[in-house]
C-alpha positions in Angstrom: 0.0 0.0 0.0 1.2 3.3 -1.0 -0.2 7.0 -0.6 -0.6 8.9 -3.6 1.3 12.2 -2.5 0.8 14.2 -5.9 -2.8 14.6 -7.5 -3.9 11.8 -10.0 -4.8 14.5 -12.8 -7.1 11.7 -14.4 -9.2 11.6 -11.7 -9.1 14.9 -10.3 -12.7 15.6 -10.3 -13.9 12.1 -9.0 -13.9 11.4 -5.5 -13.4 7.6 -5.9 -9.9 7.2 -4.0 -8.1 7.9 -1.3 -5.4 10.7 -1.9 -3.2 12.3 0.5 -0.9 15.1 -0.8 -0.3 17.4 2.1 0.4 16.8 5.7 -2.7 15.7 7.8 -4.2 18.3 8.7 -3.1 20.6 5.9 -2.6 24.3 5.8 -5.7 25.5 4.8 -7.2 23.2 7.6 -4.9 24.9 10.0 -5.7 27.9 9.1 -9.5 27.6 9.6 -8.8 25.5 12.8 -7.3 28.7 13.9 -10.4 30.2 13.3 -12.4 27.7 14.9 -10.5 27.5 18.0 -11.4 31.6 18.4 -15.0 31.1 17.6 -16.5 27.8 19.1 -16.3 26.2 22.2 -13.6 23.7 23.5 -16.7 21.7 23.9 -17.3 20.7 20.3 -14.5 18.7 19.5 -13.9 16.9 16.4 -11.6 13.8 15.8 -9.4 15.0 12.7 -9.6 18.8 12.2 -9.4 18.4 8.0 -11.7 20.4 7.0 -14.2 19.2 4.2 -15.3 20.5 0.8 -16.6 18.2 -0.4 -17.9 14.4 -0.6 -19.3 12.3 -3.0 -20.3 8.7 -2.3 -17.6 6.8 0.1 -15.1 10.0 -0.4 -14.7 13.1 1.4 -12.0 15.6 0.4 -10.8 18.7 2.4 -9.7 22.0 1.5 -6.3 20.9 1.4 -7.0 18.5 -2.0 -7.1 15.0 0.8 -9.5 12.7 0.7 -10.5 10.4 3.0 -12.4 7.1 2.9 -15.0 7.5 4.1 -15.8 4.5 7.3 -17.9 6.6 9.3 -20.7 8.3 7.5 -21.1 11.0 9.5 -21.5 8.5 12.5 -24.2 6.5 9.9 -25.9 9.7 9.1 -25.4 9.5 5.0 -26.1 5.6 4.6 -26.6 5.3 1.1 -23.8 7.7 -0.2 -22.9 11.4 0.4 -24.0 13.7 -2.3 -26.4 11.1 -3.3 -28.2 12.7 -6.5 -31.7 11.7 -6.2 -31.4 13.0 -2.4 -29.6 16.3 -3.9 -32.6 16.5 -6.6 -35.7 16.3 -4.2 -34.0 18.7 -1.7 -33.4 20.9 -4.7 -36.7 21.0 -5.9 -38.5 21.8 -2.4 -36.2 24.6 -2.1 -37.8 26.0 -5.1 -41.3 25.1 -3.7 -41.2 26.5 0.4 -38.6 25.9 2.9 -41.3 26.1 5.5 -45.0 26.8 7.2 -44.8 24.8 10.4 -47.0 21.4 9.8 -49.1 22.0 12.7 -50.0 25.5 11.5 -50.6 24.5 7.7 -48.9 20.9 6.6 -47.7 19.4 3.5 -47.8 16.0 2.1 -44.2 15.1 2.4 -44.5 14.8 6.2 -47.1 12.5 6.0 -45.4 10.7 3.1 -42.6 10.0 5.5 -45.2 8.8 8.2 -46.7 6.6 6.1 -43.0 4.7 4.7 -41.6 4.5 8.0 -44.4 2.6 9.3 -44.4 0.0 6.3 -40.9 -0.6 7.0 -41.0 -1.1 10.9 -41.5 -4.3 12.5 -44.9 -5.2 13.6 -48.0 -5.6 11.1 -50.2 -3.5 13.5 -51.1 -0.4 12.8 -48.7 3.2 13.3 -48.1 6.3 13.6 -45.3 8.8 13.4 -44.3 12.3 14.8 -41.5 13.8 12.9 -39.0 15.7 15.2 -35.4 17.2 14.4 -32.5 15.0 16.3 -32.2 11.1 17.4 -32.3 13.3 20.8 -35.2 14.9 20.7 -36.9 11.4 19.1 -36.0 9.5 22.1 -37.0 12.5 24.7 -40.7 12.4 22.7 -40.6 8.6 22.7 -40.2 9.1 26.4 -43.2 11.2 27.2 -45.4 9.3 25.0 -44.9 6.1 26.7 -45.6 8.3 30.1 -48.8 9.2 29.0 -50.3 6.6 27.7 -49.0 4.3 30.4 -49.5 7.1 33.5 -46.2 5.3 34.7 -43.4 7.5 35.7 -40.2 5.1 35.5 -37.9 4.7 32.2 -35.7 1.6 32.4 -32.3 1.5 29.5 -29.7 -1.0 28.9 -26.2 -0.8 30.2 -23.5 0.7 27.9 -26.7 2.2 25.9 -26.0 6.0 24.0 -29.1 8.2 23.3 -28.1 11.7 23.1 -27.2 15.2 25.2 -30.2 16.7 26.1 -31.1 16.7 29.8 -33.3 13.6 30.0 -31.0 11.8 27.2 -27.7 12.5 29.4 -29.7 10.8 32.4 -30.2 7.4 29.9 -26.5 7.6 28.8 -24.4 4.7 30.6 -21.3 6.4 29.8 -20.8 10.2 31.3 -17.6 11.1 30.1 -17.5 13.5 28.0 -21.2 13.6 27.4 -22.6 14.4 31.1 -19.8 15.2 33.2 -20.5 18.4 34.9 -24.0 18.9 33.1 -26.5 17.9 36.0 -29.0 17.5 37.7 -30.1 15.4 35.5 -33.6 14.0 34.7 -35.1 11.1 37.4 -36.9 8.2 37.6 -34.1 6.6 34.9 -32.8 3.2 35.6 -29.7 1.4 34.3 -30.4 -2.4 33.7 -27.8 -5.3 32.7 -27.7 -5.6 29.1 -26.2 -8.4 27.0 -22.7 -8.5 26.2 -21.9 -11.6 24.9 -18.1 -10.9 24.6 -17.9 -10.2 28.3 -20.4 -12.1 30.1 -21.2 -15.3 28.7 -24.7 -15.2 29.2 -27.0 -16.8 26.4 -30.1 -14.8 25.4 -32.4 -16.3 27.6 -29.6 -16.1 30.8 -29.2 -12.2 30.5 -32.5 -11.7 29.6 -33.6 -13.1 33.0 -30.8 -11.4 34.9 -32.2 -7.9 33.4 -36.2 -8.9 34.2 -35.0 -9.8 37.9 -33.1 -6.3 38.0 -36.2 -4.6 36.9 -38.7 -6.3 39.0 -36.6 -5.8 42.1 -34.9 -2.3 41.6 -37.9 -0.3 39.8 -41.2 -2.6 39.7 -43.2 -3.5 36.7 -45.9 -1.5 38.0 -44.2 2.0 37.8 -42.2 1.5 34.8 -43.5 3.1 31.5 -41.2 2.0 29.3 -37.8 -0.3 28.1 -35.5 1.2 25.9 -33.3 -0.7 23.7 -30.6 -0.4 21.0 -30.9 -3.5 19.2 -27.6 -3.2 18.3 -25.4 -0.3 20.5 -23.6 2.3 18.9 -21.7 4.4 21.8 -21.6 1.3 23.5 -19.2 -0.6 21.3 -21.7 -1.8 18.4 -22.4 -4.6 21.4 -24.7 -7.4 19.6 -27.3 -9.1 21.8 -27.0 -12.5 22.3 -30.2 -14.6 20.4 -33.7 -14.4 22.4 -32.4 -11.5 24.8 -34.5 -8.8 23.1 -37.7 -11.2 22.3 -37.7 -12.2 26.3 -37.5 -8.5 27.2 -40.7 -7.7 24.6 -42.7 -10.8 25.6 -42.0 -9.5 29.7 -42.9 -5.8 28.4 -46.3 -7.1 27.2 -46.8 -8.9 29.8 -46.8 -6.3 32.0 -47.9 -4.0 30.2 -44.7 -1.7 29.5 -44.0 0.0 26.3 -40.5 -1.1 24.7 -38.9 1.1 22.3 -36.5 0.3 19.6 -33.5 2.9 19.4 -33.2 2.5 15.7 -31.1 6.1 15.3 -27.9 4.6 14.3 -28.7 1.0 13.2 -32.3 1.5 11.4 -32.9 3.1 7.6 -30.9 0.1 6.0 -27.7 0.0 8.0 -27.6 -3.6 9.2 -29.3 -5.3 6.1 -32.6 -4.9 7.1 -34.5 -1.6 7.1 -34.3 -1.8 11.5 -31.9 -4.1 13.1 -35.1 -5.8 15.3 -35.8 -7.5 12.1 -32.9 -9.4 12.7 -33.3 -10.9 16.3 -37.5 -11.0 16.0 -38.3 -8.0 18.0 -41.2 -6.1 17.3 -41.2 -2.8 19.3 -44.2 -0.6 19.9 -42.2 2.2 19.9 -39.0 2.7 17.1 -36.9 5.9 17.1 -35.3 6.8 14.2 -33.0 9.4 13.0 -29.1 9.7 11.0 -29.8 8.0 8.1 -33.2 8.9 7.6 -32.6 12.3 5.0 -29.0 11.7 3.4 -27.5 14.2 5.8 -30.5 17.0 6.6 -31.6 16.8 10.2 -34.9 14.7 10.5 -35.4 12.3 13.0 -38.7 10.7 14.3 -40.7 8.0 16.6 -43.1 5.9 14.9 -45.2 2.9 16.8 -48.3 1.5 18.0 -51.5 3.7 16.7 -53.1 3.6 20.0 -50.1 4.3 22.0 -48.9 7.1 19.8 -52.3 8.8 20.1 -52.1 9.3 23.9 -50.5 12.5 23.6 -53.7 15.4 23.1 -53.8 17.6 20.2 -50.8 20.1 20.8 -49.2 17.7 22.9 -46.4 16.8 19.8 -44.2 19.0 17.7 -41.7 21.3 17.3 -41.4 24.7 15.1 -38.4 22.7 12.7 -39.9 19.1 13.1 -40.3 17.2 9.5 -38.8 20.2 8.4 -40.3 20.0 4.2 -36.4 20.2 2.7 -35.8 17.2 5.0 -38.9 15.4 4.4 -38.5 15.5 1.0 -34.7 14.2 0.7 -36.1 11.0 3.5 -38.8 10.2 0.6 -36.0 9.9 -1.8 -33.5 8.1 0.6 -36.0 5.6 1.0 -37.4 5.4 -2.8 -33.0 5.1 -3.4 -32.9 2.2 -1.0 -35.7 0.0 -2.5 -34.8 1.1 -6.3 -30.7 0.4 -5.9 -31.4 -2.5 -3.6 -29.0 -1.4 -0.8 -30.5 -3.8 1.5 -28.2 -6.2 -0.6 -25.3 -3.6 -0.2 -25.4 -4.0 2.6 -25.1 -7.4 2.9 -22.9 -7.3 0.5 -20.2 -5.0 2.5 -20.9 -7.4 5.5 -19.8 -10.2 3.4 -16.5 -8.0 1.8 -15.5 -6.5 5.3 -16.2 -9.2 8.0 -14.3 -11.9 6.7 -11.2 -9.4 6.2 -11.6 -8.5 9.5 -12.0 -11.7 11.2 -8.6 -12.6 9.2 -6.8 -9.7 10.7 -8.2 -10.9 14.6 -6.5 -14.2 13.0 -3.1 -12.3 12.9 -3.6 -9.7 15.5 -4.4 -10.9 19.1 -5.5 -7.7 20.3 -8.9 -8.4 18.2 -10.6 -10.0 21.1 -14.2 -9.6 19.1 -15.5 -9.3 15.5 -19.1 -8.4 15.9 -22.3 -6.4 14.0 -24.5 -6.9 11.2 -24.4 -5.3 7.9 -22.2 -2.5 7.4 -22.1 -2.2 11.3 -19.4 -3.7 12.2 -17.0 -3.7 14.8 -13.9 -4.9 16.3 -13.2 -4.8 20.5 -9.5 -4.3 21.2 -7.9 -5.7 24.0 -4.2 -6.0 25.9 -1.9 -8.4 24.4 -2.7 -12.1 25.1 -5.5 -11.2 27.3 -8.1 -12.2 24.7 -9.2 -15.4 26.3 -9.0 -14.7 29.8 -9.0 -11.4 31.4 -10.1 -8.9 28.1 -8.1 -6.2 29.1 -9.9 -3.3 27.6 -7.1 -1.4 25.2 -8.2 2.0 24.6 -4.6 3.1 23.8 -4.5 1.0 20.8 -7.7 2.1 19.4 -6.4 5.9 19.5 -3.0 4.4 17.9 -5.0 2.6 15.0 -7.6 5.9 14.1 -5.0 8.4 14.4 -2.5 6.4 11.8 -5.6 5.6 9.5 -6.6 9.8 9.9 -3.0 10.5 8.7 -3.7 7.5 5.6 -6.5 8.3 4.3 -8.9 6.8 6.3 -11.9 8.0 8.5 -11.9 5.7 11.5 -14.4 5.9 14.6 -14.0 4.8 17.8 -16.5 3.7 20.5 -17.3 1.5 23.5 -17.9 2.1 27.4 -14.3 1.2 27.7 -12.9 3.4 24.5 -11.7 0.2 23.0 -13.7 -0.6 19.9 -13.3 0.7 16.3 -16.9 0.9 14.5 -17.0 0.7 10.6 -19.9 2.7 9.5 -19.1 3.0 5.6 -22.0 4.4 3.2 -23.7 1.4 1.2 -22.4 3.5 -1.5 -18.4 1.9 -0.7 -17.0 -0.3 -3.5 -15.2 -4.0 -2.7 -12.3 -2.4 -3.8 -12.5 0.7 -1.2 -13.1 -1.9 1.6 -9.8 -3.5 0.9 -8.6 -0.1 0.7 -9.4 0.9 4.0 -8.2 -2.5 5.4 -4.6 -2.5 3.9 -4.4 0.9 5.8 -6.2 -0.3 9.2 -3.7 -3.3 8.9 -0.5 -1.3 9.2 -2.7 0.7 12.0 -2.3 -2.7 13.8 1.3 -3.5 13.2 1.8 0.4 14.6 -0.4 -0.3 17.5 1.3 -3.8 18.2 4.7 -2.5 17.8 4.1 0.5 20.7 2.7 -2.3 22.8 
């Protein structure tokens, strides 16, 4: 593997490859960095400061003439390609129509055109409804108060490790609280960590954790005053942590049992992600709530919460809403993200960059025993890092290696994120939009990231 240093003139107007030609960042990144350090706060960090100017598909390139594969997507914000030109096209032509009237003042079809899509695609052949909201945040926070009020149950119960955003109530369901709640509370109440399942770490089949987390529940918060179970069917923050089989179809049959709603955090792994249009699909879960958000619009901010008719109808007239929410630029682009998915098949791509990227990476945990774990579906995948020769017995989280491997991919080529309770996992969010031949790309380069982070070992 070597890095182009001097611009392919034959392809200077394609972003199809990896290309580094200055130093990483480059000067025209340091320059606006410059500027950025003066004019926003410490507190909005970002992992490489190259700055972008544009993207097209797996590729993003910076002012400097770099570009980057593209592993991340935004953290699995533009799923089937950046720049995607059916996307580009419908938010084109709303801009021509209105930008915006506020749909509970006067609405427009493409709001409701999104309601009706989502619901088709979620699990569960009953009938649904959908609010349209801004954020995977603010989808979680309405989510929330939904459950509340149709249940008149106060309690909200979330797995260990689980992410779900940095609003007040979201901080409080966050398992991790460095760097996304130190220093921020009070925080919201009645919010209770349960045990999740972590296969990797705790051993536990489906059924086992499943019955460790109902017996946490029923003794710590009482099936009586809990509203509502939230899940990530497959974690993001948390280290892209897959649930062992039957854990989340034990914790909906309990739910209905007893009468609790259980939501689906579908923000990073719905829209296509996983090979399915919602990760549930994959372990026979069928939510009454699903949140939803990141993939939805190709990169505009739309997120949402769609479920159970008669739960979703608890909230009174007013009760829902938001002066952006299913913002009509947005709305329009999520039409065509999902009218892309089902015309170019990406269900399949996705598949298909499961197939590509998890036997390639399963072959480097083969030469590299700091892979303790190869884990995900789709194209969300992941890899849990470890100490050397740790793997079998103690799992030694190994953060330091993580930072090693993303930094030297950064400086490559290669856009790399990291994730996991213990900072020791590398995610691989690519678009569904990345070639066979980008994959190996990207793993020649995360390969010498290993040999780097096994030599400073």
């Amino acid at each position: 593997m070597t890095d182009t240093l001097v611009p392919d003139t034959s392809t200077t107007d394609e972003l199809t490859a990896r290309r580094i030609v200055t130093a990483i960042p480059g000067p025209k990144s340091q320059e606006l960095h410059k500027r950025r350090l003066a004019a926003v706060p410490v507190g909005v960090n970002s992992m490489l400061p190259v700055y972008i100017r544009r993207a097209h598909g797996a590729v993003v390139e910076d002012v400097d003439g770099n570009r980057f594969l593209d592993l991340g997507a935004g953290i699995g914000v533009t799923t089937i390609g950046h720049t995607n030109d059916a996307v580009v096209e419908a938010a084109r032509a709303q801009l021509g129509d209105f930008l915006h009237t506020l749909f509970t003042i006067t609405p427009y079809e493409s709001y409701v055109r999104v309601a009706e899509l989502v619901a088709e695609r979620t699990p569960g052949s009953f009938p649904k409804k959908t609010v349209l909201v801004n954020s995977g945040a603010e989808a979680v926070e309405n989510g929330v108060k939904i459950a509340r009020k149709a249940t008149r149950r106060r309690a909200v119960a979330v797995l260990e490790h689980a992410y779900h955003g940095r609003t007040n109530l979201t901080m409080a369901m966050n398992f991790k609280a460095m760097p996304y709640g130190t220093g921020f509370g009070p925080f919201a109440g009645d919010v209770y960590h349960v045990p999740s399942s972590y296969p990797y770490r705790d051993g536990l089949t489906g059924a086992e954790a499943a019955a460790r987390t109902i017996a946490y529940i029923e003794k710590h918060i009482g099936a009586e005053d809990l509203a509502i179970l939230v899940v990530e069917p497959i974690q993001g923050e948390g280290g892209f942590q897959t649930p062992a089989e039957g854990f989340l179809p034990a914790l909906q049959t309990w739910a209905n049992e007893h009468d609790v709603v259980i939501a689906a955090d579908e923000i990073q792994s719905g829209m296509a992600r996983t090979g399915t249009w919602f990760a549930s699909e994959h372990f026979g879960f069928e939510p009454d709530l699903v949140f939803f958000a990141k993939g939805v619009a190709g990169g505009l901010p739309l997120a949402g919460v769609t479920g159970r008719a008669e739960i979703m109808d608890a909230a009174q007239p007013g009760g829902l809403g938001g002066t952006f929410g299913g913002n009509p630029v947005a709305a329009a682009a999520a039409v065509a993200v999902i009218e892309q998915i089902e015309e170019q098949d990406l269900l399949a791509e996705a598949r298909r960059i499961e197939g590509t990227l998890r036997p390639a990476l399963e072959e480097l945990q083969s030469e590299f025993d700091i892979i303790g774990d190869v884990r995900g579906k789709g194209a969300m995948l992941a890899i849990e890092l470890v100490a050397p020769g740790t793997g079998a017995t103690t799992k030694t989280p190994n953060s330091a290696a993580v930072q090693t491997i993303s930094s030297y991919a950064g400086q490559h080529g290669v856009l790399l994120l990291t994730a996991g309770t213990y900072g020791n996992v590398l995610r691989f969010l690519p678009s569904l939009a990345i070639t066979d031949e980008q994959l190996h790309d990207a793993v020649s380069v995360l390969r010498e990231g290993l040999i780097e982070a096994t030599r400073r070992s």
